[in-house]
C-alpha positions in Angstrom: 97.6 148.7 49.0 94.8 148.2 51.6 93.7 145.2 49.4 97.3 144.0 49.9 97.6 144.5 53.5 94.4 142.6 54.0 94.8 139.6 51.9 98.1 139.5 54.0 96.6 139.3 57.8 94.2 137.1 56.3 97.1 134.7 55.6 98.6 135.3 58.3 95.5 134.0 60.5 94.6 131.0 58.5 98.7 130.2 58.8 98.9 131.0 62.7 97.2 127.4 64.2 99.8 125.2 61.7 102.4 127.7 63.6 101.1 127.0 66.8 100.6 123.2 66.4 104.0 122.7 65.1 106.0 124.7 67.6 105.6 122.3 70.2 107.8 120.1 70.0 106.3 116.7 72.2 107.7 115.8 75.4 110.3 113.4 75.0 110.6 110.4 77.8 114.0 110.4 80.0 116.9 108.6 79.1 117.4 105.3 81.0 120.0 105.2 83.7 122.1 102.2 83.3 123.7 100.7 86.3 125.9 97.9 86.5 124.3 95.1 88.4 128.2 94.5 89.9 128.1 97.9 91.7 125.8 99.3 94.7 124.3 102.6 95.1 124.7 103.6 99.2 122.3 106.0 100.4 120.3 107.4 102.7 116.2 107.4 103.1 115.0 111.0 102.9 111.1 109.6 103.6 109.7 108.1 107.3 107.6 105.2 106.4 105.2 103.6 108.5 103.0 101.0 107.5 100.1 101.8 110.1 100.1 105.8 107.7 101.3 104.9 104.1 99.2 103.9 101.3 99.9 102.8 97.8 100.9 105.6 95.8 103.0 107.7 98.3 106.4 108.8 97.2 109.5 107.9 99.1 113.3 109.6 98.5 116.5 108.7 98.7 119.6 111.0 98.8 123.3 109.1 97.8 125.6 109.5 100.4 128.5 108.5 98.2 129.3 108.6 94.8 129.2 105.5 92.0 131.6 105.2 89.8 132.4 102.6 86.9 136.2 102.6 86.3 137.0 106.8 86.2 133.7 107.7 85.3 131.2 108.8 88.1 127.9 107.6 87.3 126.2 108.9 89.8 127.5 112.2 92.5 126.9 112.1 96.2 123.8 114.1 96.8 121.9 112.6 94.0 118.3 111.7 94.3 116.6 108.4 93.7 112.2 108.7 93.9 109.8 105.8 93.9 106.6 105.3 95.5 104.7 102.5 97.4 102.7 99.6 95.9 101.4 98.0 98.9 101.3 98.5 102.7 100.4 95.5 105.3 99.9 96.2 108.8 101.0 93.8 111.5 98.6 91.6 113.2 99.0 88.3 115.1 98.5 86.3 112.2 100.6 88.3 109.7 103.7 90.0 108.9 103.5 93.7 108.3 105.4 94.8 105.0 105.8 98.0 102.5 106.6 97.4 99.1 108.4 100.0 97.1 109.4 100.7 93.5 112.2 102.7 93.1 112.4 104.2 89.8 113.9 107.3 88.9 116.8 109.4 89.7 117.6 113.4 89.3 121.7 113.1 89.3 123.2 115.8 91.0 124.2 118.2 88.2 122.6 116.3 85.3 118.9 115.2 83.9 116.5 112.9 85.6 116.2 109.4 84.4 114.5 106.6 84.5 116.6 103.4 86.6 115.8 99.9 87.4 116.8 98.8 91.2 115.9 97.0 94.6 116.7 97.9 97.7 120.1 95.1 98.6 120.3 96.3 101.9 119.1 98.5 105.2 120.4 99.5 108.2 119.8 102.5 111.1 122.0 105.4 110.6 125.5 104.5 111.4 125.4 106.9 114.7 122.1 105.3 115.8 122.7 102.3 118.8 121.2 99.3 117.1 120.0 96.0 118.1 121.3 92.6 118.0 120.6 90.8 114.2 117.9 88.8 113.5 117.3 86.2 111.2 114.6 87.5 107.8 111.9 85.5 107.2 110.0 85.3 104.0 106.1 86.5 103.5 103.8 83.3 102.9 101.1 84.5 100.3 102.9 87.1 98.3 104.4 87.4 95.2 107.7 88.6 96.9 110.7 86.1 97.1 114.5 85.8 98.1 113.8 87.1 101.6 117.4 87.7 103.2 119.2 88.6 106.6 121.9 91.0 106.9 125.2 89.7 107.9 128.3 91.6 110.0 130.7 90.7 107.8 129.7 93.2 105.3 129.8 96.5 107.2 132.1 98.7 108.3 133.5 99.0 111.5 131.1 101.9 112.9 127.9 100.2 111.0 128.0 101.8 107.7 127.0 99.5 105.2 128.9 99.1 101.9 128.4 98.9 98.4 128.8 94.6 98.6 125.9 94.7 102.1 122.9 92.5 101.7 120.2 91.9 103.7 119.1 94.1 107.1 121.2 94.4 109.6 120.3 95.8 113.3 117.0 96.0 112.9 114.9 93.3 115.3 112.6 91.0 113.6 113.0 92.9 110.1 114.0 91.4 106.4 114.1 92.5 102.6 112.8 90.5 100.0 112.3 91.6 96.4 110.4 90.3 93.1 110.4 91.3 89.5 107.1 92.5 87.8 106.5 93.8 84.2 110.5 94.2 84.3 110.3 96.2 87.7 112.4 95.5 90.1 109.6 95.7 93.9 112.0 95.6 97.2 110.0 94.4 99.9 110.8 95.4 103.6 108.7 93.2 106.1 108.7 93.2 109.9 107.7 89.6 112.2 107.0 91.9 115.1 105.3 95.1 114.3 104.6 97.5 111.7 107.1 98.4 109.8 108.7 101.8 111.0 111.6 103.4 108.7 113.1 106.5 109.9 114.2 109.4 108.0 118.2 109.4 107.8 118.9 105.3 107.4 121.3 103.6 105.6 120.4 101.7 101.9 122.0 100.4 99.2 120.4 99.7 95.9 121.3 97.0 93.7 120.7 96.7 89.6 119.2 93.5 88.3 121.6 90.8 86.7 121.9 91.4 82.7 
């Protein structure tokens, strides 16, 4: 019986690191996010940025202030949360531009499981409370590998200065643009500044747009 008992715990611990090895499961990656490139996510930024105190590698947070939907099915609640994180940071001088460039890629939806998502920023604004200045034309960054540097336009807010899904480009912001490139299938949103460092307050107005399929 002793002989038994011991021939059995001896099993048992020659057994036990298969049993350990295979009860961990590994860690599977998040499920994509699919958005349709014909619909905009509005939100709000949950981050300051400051190009004279970011670095490459800070995170930056947006909260959606509305939800998306695709037909009757909501994508995406109002309160979700979209994360990315800078790639680059230029401060302004005389001679150049200042500009952060940010990659936002993944979202916890409100209620659901992170994922992984693929956007640019489409558009920027103050808060719609916030007084803003008069609009200015965007100019394009020489010497970087950003493009299709835009200017908001009126037409495409609402009447109080909340911008809407179909808003491109910044709007009441002096002397800012957006521009955006694609890299390794990333989508980088670029937001530049011809007369300072660029300075985005917690609480302002985005929208985020898919890339064409």
């Amino acid at each position: 019986m002793i002989r038994t008992g011991i021939l059995l715990l001896a099993a048992l611990i020659v057994a036990s690191p298969s049993i350990a090895q295979t009860s961990t499961p590994p860690t599977a990656a998040p499920p994509s996010l699919n958005i349709p490139s014909s619909q905009g996510i509005i939100a709000k930024l949950d981050t300051d940025l400051d190009a004279s105190r970011n670095k490459p590698g800070d995170s930056v947070q947006a909260e959606t202030t509305r939800e998306l939907k695709v037909g009757h099915d909501v994508l995406l609640k109002k309160g979700s949360i979209l994360t990315g994180h800078v790639t680059q940071v230029q401060t302004y001088s005389n001679t150049t531009a200042s500009m952060i460039v940010i990659v936002f890629d993944q979202v916890a939806p409100k209620g659901g499981s992170p994922a992984t998502l693929n956007v640019k920023i489409q558009a920027l604004a103050p808060a719609a409370t916030v007084s803003t200045d008069s609009l200015q034309d965007g100019r394009g960054m020489a010497a970087t590998n950003i493009n299709s540097a835009v200017a908001g336009s009126d037409r495409s807010v609402g009447s109080g200065g909340e911008l809407m899904a179909t808003s491109v480009g910044v709007y009441g912001m002096r002397g800012m643009s957006l521009a955006s490139s694609v890299q390794n299938q990333k989508q980088f949103s670029a937001v530049q500044s011809a007369v300072g460092d660029v300075k985005l307050k917690k609480g302002m107005q985005l929208v985020f747009k898919a890339p064409e399929q």
